[in-house]
C-alpha positions as a Python dict, from the first residue, in 0.01 Angstrom:
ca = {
    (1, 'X'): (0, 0, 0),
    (2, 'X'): (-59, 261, 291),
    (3, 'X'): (126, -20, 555),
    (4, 'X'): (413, -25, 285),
    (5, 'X'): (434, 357, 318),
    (6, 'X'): (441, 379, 709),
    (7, 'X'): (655, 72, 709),
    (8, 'X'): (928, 264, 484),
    (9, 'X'): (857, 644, 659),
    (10, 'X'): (905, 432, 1017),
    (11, 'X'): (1256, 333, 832),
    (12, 'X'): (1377, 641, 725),
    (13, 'X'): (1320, 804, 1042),
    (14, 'X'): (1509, 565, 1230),
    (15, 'X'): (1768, 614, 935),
    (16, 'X'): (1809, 936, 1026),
    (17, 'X'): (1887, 895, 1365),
    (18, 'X'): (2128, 628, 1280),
    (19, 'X'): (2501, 583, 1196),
    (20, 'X'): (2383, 560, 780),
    (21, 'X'): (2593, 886, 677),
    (22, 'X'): (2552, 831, 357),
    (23, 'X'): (2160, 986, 374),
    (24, 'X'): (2292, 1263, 558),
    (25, 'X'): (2546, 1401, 305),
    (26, 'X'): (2444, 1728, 214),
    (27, 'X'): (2324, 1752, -199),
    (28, 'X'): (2163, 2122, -220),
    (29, 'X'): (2257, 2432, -24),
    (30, 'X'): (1927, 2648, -29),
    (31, 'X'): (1876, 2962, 197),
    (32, 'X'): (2185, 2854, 388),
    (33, 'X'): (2045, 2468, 481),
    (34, 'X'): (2168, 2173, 323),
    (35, 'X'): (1901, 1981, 187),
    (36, 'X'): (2015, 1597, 205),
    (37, 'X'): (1929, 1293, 42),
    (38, 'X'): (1717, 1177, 357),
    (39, 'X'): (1513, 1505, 323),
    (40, 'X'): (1475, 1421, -76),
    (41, 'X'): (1364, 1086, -9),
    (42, 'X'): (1118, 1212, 280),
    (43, 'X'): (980, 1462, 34),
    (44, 'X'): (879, 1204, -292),
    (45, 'X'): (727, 902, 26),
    (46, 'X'): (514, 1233, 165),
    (47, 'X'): (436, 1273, -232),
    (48, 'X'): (368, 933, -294),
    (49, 'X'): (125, 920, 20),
    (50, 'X'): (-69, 1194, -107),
    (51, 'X'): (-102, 1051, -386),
    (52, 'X'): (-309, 729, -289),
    (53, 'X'): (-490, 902, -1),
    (54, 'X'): (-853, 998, 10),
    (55, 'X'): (-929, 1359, -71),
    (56, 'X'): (-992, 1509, 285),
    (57, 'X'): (-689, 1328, 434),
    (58, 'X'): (-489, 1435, 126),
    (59, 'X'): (-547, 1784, 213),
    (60, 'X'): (-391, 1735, 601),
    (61, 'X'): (-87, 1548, 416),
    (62, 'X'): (-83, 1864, 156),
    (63, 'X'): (-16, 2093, 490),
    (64, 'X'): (140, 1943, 651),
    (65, 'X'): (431, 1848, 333),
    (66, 'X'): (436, 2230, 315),
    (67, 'X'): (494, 2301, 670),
    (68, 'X'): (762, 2029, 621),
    (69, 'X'): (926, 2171, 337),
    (70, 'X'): (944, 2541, 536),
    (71, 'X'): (1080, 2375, 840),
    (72, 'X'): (1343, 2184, 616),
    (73, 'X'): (1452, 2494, 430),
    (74, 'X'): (1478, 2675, 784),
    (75, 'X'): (1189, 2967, 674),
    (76, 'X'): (1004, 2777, 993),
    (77, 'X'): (1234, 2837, 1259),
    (78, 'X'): (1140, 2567, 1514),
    (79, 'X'): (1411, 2314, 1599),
    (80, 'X'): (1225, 2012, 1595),
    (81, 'X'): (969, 2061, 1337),
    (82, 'X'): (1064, 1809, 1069),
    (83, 'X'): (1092, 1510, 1312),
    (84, 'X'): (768, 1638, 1456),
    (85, 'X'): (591, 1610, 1114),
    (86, 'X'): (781, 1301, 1075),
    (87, 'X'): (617, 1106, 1368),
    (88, 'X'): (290, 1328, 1365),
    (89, 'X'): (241, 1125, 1001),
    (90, 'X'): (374, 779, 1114),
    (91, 'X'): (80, 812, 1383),
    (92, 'X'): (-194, 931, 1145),
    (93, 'X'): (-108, 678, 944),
    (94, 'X'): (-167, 376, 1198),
    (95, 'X'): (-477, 533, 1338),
    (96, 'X'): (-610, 552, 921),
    (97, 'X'): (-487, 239, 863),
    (98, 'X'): (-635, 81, 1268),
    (99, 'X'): (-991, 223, 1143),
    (100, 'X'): (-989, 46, 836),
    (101, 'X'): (-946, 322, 576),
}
């Protein structure tokens, strides 16, 4: 279940980067950011991760979805910080997944 989860967060980060407009259209306006349906569908596979993780590890995820969430909303005013998070999880995930949960 956990190498379904990276396999579909790998996806939608390379759907963000990519020429799929349609997960970039802009659904909520909060504190002046759009919040799009890439950033919605981000938010419930972070959810769903915490969800089957072990306790310590789902504290770290519990962070670090709030620190996401901040950074999306633009509270957290570092450029990069989502896509940061992004690929900070995708490798957290292979090295819990490498050492065999």
């Amino acid at each position: 279940m956990l190498s379904l989860i990276l396999i579909i967060l790998i996806l939608f980060w390379f759907f963000g980067y990519g020429p799929f407009f349609t997960l970039r259209l802009p659904l909520i306006t909060l504190n002046s950011h759009s919040i799009t349906l890439w950033d919605i569908l981000i938010f419930i596979l972070i959810i769903w991760l915490i969800d089957l993780l072990p306790a310590p590890a789902r504290t770290i995820a519990g962070v670090i979805l709030l620190i996401w969430i901040l950074g999306t909303l633009g509270i957290i005013a570092i450029p990069i910080l989502s896509n940061l998070i992004i690929i900070s999880m995708i490798v957290g995930l292979v090295i819990y997944i490498t050492n065999g949960n």
